[in-house]
C-alpha positions in Angstrom: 114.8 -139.5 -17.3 114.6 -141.7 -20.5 113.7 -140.0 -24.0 109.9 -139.9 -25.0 110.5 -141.6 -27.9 110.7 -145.6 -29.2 113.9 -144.7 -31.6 116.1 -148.1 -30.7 118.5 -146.6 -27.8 121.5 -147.9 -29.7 120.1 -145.3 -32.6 119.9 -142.8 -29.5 124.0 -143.2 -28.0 125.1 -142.7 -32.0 122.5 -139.6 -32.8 123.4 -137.9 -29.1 126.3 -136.4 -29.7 125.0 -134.5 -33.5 122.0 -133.3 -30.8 124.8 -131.9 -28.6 126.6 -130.1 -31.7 123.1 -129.2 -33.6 122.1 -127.2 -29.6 124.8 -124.5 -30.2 123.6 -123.5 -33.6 121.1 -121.1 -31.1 123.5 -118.7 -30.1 125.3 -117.9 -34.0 122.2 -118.1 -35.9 120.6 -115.9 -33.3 123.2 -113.2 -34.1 124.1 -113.4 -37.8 120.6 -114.2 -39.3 118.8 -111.3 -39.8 121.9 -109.2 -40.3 120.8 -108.5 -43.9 117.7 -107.5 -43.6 118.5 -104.9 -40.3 118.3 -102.1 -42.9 114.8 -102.6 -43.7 113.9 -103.5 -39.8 115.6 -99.9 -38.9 113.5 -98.4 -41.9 110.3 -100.2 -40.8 110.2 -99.3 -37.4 111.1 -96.2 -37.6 114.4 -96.2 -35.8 117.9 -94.9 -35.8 120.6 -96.5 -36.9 122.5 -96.3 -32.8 118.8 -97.9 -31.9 118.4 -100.9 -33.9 121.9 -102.1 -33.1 120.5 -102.9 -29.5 118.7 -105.3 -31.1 122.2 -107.2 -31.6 123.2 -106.1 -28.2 120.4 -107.1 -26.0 120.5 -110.9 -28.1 124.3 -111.0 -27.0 123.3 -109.9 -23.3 120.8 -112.6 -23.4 123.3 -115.0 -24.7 125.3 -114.4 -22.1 123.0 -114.5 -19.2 121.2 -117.0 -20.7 124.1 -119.5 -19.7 124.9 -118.1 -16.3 121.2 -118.8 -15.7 120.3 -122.2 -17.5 123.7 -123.7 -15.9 123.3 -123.9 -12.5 119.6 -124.8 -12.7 120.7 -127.5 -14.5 123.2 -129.1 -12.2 120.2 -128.9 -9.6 117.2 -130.1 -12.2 119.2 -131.9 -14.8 119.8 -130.9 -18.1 116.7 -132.3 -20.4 113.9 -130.2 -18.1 115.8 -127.1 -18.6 116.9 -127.7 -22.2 112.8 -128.3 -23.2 111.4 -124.7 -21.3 114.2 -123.2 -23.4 113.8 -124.2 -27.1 109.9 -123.8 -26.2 111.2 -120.1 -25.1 113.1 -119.6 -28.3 110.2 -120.6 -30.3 107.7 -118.2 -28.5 110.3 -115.2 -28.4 111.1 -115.7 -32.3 107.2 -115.5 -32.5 107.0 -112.4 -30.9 110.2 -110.9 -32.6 108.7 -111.3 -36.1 104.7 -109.4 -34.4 106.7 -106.8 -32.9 104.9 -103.1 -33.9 107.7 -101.3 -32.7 111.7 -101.3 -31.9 111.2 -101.2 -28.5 109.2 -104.5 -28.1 111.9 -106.1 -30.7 114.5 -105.1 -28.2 113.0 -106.8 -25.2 112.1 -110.2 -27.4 115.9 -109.9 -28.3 117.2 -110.1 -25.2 114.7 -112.3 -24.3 115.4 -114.6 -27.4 118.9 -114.5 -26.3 118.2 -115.9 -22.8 116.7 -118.6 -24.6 119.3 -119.1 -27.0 122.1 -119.8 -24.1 120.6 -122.4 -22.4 121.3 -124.7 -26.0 124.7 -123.4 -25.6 125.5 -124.7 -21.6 123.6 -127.5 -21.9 125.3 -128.8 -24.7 128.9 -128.4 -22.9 127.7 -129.3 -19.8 125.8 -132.7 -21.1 129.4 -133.0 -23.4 130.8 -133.2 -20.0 128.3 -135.7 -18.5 128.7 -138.5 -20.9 132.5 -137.8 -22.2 136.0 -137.7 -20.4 139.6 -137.9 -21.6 140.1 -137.9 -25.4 136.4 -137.9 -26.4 135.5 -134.9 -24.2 138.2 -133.2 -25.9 137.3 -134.1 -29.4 134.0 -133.5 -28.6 135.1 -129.5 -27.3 137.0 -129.5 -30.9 133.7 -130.2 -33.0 131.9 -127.4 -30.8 134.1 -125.3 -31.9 133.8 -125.9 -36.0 130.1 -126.2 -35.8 130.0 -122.7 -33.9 132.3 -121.5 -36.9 130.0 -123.2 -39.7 126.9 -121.4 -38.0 128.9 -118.0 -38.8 128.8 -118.7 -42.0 126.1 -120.0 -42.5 124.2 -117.6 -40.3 124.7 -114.5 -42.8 124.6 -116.6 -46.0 121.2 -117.9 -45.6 119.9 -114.9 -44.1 120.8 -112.9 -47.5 119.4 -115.8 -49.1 116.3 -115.7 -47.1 116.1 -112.1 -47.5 115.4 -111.9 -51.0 111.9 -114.2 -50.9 110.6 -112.6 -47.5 111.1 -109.6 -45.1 112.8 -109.6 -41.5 109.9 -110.7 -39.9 110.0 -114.0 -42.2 113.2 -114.2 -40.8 111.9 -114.3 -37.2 109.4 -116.7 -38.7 112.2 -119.3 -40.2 114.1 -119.1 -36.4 111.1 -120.1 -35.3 111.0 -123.3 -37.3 114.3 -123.9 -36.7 113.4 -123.8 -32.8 110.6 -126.2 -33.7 113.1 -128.8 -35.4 115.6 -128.8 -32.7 112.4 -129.5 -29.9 111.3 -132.3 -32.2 114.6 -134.1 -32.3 115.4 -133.4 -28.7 112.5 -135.0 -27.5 113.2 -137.9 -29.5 116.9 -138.6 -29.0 118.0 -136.4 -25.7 118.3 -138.2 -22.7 118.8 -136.9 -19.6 122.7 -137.1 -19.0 122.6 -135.9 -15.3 121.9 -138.9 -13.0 119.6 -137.6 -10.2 122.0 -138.7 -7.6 124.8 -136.2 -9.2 122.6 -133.9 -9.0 123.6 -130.5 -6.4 121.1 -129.7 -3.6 121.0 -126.7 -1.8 119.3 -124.2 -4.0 120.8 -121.3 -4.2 123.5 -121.0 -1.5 124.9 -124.4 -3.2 125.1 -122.4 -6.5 126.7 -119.8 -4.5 129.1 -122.5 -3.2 130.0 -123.3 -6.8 130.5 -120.1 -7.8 133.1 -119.7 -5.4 135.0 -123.4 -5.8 135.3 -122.3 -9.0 136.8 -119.5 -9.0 139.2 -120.0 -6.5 140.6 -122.6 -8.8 143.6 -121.0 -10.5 143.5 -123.5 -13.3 139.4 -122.4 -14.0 139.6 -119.7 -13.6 142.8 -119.0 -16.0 141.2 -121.0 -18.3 137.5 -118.6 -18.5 139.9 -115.5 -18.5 141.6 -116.5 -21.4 138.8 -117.4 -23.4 136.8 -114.0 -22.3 140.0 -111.9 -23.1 140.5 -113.8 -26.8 136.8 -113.9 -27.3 137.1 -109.6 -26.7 139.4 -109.8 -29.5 137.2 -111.7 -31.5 134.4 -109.8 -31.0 136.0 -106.8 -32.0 137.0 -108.7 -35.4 133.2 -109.0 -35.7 131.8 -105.5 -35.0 135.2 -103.9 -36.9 136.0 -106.2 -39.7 133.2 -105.3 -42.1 134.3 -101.2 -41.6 137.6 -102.2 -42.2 137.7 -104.5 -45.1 134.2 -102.2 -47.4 135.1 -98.6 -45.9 138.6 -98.4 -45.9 139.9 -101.0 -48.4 136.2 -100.5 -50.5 135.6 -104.1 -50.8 131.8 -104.8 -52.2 129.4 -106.9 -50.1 130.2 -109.4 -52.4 133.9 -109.4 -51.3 133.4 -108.6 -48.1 131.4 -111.9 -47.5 134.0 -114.0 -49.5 137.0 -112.8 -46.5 134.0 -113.5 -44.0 133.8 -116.3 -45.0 137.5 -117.8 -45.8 138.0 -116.8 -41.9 135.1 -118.5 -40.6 136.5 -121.3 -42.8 139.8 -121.2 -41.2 137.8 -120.9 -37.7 136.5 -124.1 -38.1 139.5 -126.1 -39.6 141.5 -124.5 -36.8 139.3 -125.9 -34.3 138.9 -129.1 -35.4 142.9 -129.3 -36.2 143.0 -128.0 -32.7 141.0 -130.9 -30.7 143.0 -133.9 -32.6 146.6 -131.4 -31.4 145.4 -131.5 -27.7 143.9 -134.6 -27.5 147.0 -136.6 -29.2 149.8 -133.9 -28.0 149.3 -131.4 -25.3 146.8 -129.5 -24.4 148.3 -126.4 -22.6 150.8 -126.4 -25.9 148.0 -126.1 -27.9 146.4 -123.5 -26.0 149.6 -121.6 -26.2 149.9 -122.1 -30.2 146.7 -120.8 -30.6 147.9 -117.7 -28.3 150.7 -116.7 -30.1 148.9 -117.2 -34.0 146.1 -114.8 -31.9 148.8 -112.5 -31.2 150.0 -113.1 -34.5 146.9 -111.2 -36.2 146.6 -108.8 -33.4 149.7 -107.3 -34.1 149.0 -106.9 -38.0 146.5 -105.2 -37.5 148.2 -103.1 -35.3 150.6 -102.0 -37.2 148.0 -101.4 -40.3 146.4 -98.9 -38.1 150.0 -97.1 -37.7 150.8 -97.6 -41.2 149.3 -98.1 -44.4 149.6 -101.3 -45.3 148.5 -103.9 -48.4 145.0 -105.4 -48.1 146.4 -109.2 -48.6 147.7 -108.7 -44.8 145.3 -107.4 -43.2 143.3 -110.0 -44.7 145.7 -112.6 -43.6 145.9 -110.8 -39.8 142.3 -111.2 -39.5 142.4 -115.1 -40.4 145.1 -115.5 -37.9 142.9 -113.8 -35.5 139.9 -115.7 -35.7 141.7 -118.8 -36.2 144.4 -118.3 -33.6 140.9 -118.1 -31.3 139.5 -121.6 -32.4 142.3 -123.0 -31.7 142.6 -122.3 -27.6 138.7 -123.0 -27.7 139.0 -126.8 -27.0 141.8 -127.0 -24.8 140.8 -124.2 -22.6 137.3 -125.6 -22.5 138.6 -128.7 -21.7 140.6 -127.3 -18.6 137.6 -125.4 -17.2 135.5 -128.5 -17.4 137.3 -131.7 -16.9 138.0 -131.4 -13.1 133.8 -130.3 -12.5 131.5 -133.0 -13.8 129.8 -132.6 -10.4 129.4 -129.1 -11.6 129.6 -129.0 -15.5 126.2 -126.9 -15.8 127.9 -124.3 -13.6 131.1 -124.0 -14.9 129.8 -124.2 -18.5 127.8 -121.2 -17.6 130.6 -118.9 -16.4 132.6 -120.0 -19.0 129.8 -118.8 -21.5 129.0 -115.7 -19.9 132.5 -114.6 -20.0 133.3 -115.1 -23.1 130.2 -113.4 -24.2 130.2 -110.3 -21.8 133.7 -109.3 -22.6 133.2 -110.1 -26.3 130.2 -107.7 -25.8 132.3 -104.5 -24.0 134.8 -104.9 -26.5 133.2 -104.8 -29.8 131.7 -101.1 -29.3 135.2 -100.3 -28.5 136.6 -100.7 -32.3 134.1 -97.9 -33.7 135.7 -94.6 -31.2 138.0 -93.2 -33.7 135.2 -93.7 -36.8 135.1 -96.0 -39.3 138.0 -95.4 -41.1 140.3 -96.3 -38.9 142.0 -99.3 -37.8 143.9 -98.2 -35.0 141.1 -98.7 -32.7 140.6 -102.3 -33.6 144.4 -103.3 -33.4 145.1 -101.9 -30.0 141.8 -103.5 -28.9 143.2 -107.0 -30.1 146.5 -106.4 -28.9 145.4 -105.9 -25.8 143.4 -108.5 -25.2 145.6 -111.0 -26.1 148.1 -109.5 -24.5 145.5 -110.1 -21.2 144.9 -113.8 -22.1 148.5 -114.4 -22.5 148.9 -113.4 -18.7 145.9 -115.5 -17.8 147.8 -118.3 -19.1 151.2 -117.5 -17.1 149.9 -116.0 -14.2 147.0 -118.2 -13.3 147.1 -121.5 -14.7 149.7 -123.7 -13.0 152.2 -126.0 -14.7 149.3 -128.5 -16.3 151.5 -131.3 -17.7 149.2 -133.4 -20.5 150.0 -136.6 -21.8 147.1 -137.7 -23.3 144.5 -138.3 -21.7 143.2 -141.7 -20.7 140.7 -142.9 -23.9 137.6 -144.0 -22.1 134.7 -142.4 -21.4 132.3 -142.6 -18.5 130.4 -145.7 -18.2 127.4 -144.7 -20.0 125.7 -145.7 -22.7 125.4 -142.0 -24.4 129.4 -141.9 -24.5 130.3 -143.1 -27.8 133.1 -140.8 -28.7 132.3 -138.0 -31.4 133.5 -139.8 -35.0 
């Protein structure tokens, strides 16, 4: 299905892979936006503290789902269709988020809002998949990863930015927008990248069928358990480092969002470092680099919650830790994808929903012992790598990588990412 637009289609094939990147902006600004302003919402609405944070929750359930929904619907319908009822979604739900008379009905428009805000996420690996192979499809996983890394910081930022010319439901309002900008430039520049004859039939007993291909695929499905256990421990950097770094170390706001943001900094170099490394050297090696930096930080942290221990390392654990995690993102993606193009929107999905859903039983996990402790958060980290280190041995076989082969599939929208 061509665009509906008259934008020259050599315009189209350079502009479609910023499309790609600008889709997963959903999922992080989603999240981190109204952060600021949750204070006032709680105070608004009347709600307890333990209440409003479901509004977090049910958006990172919706996330999650969101992608093992959107996925396999758009193996069978093709990716533009699905893409367009789920930015139109986003908008309506971040409508109904900013009305909402009561924490209950922001709740359900969360989750809601988060359904929507996944299918930006699989569709843009999956359609990353479509149109790119070898070294592209690999670069293309590596600038993923730093735009995910620049929403975080961005995401917060502007939201305290926002926050002091309008209220959380102006917020709402500006996702809104934001919705409507991303529908206006999708239906001018994206494509559809799914030929109709690629397409699965079946319904739901195929899906079923890919569900199960999949996973009996050791090298899948080590690749999704990694990610899910590393994402768990960066999760749990999310939900504890802000306890951590203001409650126990008694940084201000100010501070704390300076060491947010030098992390998300180093998530995003580390990513992009990381596609060129795979792409141009190995990609299990660079999956297992970022393991052992991941570990790295894990095991500061750790050992700060056994023993006192100078706030310039713990500082320095948690940047290892979140950047140790950017950098197994593209390789890992690129070994749950690259042998399922009939399948991308399928294995995208799992892939998404994992990393998601354990990210999402993990972070509660860092809070049992209180908030002045950082035991909790070290042995959940340690853990978890530990977990996607035996992913990695156990269930991945030997994957030897020379670089891959340079061209792309023979379409027009697969001009590598520059």
């Amino acid at each position: 299905m061509p665009p509906i637009s008259s934008t020259s289609p050599s315009i189209t094939r350079r502009l479609l892979p910023s499309v790609l990147l600008l889709l997963t902006v959903f999922g992080p600004i989603s999240m981190d936006l109204y952060l600021p302003a949750l204070p006032a919402l709680t105070a608004e609405l009347g709600a307890v503290t333990s209440v409003a944070q479901l509004t977090v929750t049910a958006c990172l359930i919706g996330l999650a789902a969101g992608q093992l929904i959107a996925g396999p619907l758009s193996d069978r319908f093709g990716r533009r269709g699905i893409l367009l009822i789920g930015i139109v979604a986003y908008i309506l739900t971040s409508v109904l988020c900013a009305l909402s008379p009561s924490i209950e009905l922001l709740i359900l428009a969360r989750l809601v809002q988060g359904l929507a805000g996944g299918v930006g996420i699989v569709i843009a690996t999956a359609a990353g998949r479509d149109v790119f192979e070898g070294k592209a499809l690999i670069r293309f996983y590596g600038r993923l990863t730093v735009v995910g890394g620049f929403a975080a910081i961005v995401g917060p930022l502007l939201g305290g930015l926002l926050n002091t010319v309008t209220d959380w439901r102006g917020l709402f309002v500006f996702l809104a927008v934001i919705g409507v900008v991303i529908l206006v430039i999708t239906l001018l520049v994206f494509g559809e990248t799914l030929p109709d004859e690629q397409r699965t039939r079946g319904g739901f007993g195929e899906t079923l069928y890919a569900y199960r291909t999949l996973l009996g695929d050791r090298v899948f499905l080590g690749a999704v358990l990694n990610q899910g256990f590393l994402y768990a421990a960066l999760f749990a950097y999310l939900a504890g480092s802000t306890f951590v770094l203001q409650d126990i170390y008694g940084l201000t706001p100010q501070w704390y969002a300076a060491a947010f943001g030098l992390n998300s900094a180093g998530h995003m170099v580390c990513g992009y470092i990381a596609g060129r490394t795979a792409e141009r050297w190995s990609i299990s090696g660079t999956l297992a680099v970022g393991v052992v930096v991941t570990g790295l930080g894990a095991i500061g942290l750790l050992i700060a919650g056994l023993t006192p221990l100078p706030l310039w390392i713990v500082i320095v654990s948690l940047f290892a830790l979140s950047s140790g995690v950017a950098i197994t993102a593209p390789p890992a993606t690129t070994l749950a994808l690259s042998d399922y193009p009939q399948m991308a929107g399928t294995a995208s999905s799992l892939l998404g929903m994992v990393r998601f859903g354990f990210g999402g039983v993990a972070a509660p996990l860092v809070g049992v012992a209180g908030a002045l402790s950082i035991l909790p958060l070290g042995i959940v980290t340690v853990v978890s790598v530990l977990l996607a280190a035996a992913a990695c041995l156990l269930l991945v076989r030997r994957h030897q990588t020379p670089a891959p082969a340079t061209h792309a599939h023979a379409t027009p929208e697969s001009t590598p990412v520059a």
